[in-house]
C-alpha positions, -999 to +999 in steps of 0.1 A: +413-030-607+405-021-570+365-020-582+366-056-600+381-068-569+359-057-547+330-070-565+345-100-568+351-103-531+321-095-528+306-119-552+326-148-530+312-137-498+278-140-512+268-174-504+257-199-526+226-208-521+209-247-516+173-261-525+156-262-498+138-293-490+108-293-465+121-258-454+084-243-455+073-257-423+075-225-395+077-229-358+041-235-352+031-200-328+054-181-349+045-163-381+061-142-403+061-124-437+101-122-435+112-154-421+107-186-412+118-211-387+120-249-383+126-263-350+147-295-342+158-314-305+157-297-272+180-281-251+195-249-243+185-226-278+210-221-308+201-200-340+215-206-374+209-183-401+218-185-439+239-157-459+226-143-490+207-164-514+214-193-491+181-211-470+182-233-435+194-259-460+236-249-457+231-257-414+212-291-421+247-308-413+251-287-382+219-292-370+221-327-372+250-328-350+234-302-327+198-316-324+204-344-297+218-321-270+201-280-283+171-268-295+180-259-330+163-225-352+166-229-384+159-195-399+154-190-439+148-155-452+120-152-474+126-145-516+160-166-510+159-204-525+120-213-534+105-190-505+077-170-512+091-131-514+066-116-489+073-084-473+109-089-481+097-077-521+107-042-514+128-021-493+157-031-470+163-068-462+187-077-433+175-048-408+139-061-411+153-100-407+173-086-373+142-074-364+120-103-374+144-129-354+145-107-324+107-105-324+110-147-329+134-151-301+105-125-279+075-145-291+093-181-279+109-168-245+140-177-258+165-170-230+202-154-245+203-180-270+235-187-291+236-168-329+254-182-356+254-166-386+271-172-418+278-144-444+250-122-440+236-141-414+265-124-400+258-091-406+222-102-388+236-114-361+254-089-353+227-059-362+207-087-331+233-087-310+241-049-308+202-045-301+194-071-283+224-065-259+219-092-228+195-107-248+217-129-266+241-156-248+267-156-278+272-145-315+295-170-342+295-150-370+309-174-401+332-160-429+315-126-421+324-091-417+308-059-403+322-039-432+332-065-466+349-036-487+375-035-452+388-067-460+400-057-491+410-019-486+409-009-450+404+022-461+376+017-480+342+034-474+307+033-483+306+060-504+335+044-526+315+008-525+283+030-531+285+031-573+301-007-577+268-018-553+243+003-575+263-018-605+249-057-591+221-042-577+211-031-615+226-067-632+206-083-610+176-069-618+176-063-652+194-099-663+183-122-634+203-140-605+225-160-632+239-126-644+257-125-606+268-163-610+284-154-646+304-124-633+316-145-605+331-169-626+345-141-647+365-125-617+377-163-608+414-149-616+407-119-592+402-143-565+423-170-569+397-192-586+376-192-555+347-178-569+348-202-599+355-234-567+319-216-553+299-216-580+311-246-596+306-265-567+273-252-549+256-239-581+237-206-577+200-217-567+192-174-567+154-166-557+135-133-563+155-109-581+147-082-560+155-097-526+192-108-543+195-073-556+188-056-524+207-082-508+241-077-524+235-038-526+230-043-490+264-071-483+285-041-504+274-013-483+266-019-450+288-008-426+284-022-389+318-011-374+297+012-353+276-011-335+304-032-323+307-013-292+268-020-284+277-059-285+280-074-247+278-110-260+314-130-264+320-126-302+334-161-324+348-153-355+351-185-379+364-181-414+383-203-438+419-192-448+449-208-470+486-207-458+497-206-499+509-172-498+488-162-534+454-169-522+435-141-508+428-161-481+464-157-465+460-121-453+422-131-442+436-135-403+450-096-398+421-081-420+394-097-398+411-089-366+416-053-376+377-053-385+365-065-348+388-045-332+363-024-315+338-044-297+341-047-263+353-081-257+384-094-279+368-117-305+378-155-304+390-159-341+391-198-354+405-201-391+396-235-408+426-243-431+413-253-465+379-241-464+367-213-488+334-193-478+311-218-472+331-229-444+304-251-427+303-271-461+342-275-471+354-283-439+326-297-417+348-315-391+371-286-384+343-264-384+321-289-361+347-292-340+347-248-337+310-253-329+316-271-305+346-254-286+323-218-291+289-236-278+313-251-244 
């Protein structure tokens, strides 16, 4: 039971991903076989990036909002929605993209600009942040852990995650991004029916099986507890959560809390009643209004 449910947790924190409409434009003295970056409005600098699967296309409502008073980076990850795969087609994925989007923020003089990251984003901007150090102003990460497995069993480590990962690493590539939709809605009674409310109502756009499959391997078993302690910036943690005492949702608060425990600063933790884990979608005037209080 403990193995289903922790795919399926995983399988919600995977986000869903969006088409990406004129996403293919880069930041015109930036190029990159791993990324790439659209640039909107002026102002001191804030950079979004997507979760697994997803593409600049989830922060197009934050931007909007954003764009008048910051200069706004919209990052995509290449193989994710329509991108072309490039470098990304083999090998690890998020430690190249932290890598990638500090070289970005080196290559535009960006001075400690403002991460939000959703999901995996997360994960990135935290890997940039513990790197990066003074570098970066401020990290949101958004419905994102440094360990996933943690928020189910605190106990849990990488090496009991390491077999369920190698399992959707190997459905995904042997039956295609749909096979990781369909187990989803499978496991919708693990979760609550949250995973059947994300798939039903985002649809799962996928991209190149081997970027998901690395991707989700990668979600399941990557452990960042460790780097916490390298991370100067202030830390925001936004996530949705339910007061209806069956949802998994409920216990969200203490698990995340527990999970930041170790970085330097106390994290600022914002739950958005009523939102799921594509918080920035369900509940975009709660989570606006976070934005706004963590970009003050």
């Amino acid at each position: 039971m403990i193995a289903r449910f922790l795919l399926a947790l995983v399988v919600l924190f995977a986000a869903a991903a969006v088409a990406i409409p004129g996403a293919s434009a880069q930041s015109a003295a930036f190029r990159s076989d791993r990324i790439v970056v659209e640039v909107r409005g002026r102002g001191a600098d804030v950079i979004l990036i997507p979760g697994l699967a997803s593409t600049a296309e989830v922060w197009r409502r934050t931007a909007d909002r954003l764009d008048d008073r910051y200069r706004v980076h919209l990052v995509s990850i290449r193989g994710f929605g329509d991108l072309p795969v490039g470098a990304n087609h083999s090998g690890a994925v998020t430690g190249p993209v932290a890598n990638e989007v500090r070289r970005y923020m080196a290559s535009q003089g960006l001075s400690r600009p403002a991460l939000i990251g959703h999901s995996m984003g997360g994960q990135v901007a935290l890997r940039i942040a513990a790197d990066a150090r003074d570098g970066v102003g401020r990290v949101m990460v958004v419905d994102a852990s440094p360990f996933f497995p943690a928020l189910v069993n605190q106990g849990a480590t990488v090496g009991d995650i390491e077999p369920i990962a190698q399992i959707a690493y190997q459905a995904l590539m042997i039956f295609g991004d749909q096979a990781l939709a369909d187990r989803g809605r499978s496991l919708g009674l693990d979760l609550g029916g949250a995973s059947d409310a994300l798939f039903g109502g985002m649809g799962w756009q996928g991209g190149d099986r081997r970027v998901l499959a690395r991707g989700i391997y990668e979600v399941m078993t990557l452990d960042l507890r460790h780097r916490l302690p390298d991370i100067t910036a202030p830390v925001t943690v936004v996530y949705g959560w339910s007061r209806d005492e069956r949802s998994p949702r409920r216990d969200i608060d203490r698990r995340l809390r527990a999970a930041y425990a170790t970085l330097p600063r106390p994290a600022r933790f914002e739950p958005i009643e009523g939102a799921e884990h594509m918080v920035m979608i369900d509940q975009p005037v709660r989570f606006m209004a976070a934005v706004e209080r963590f970009l003050a």
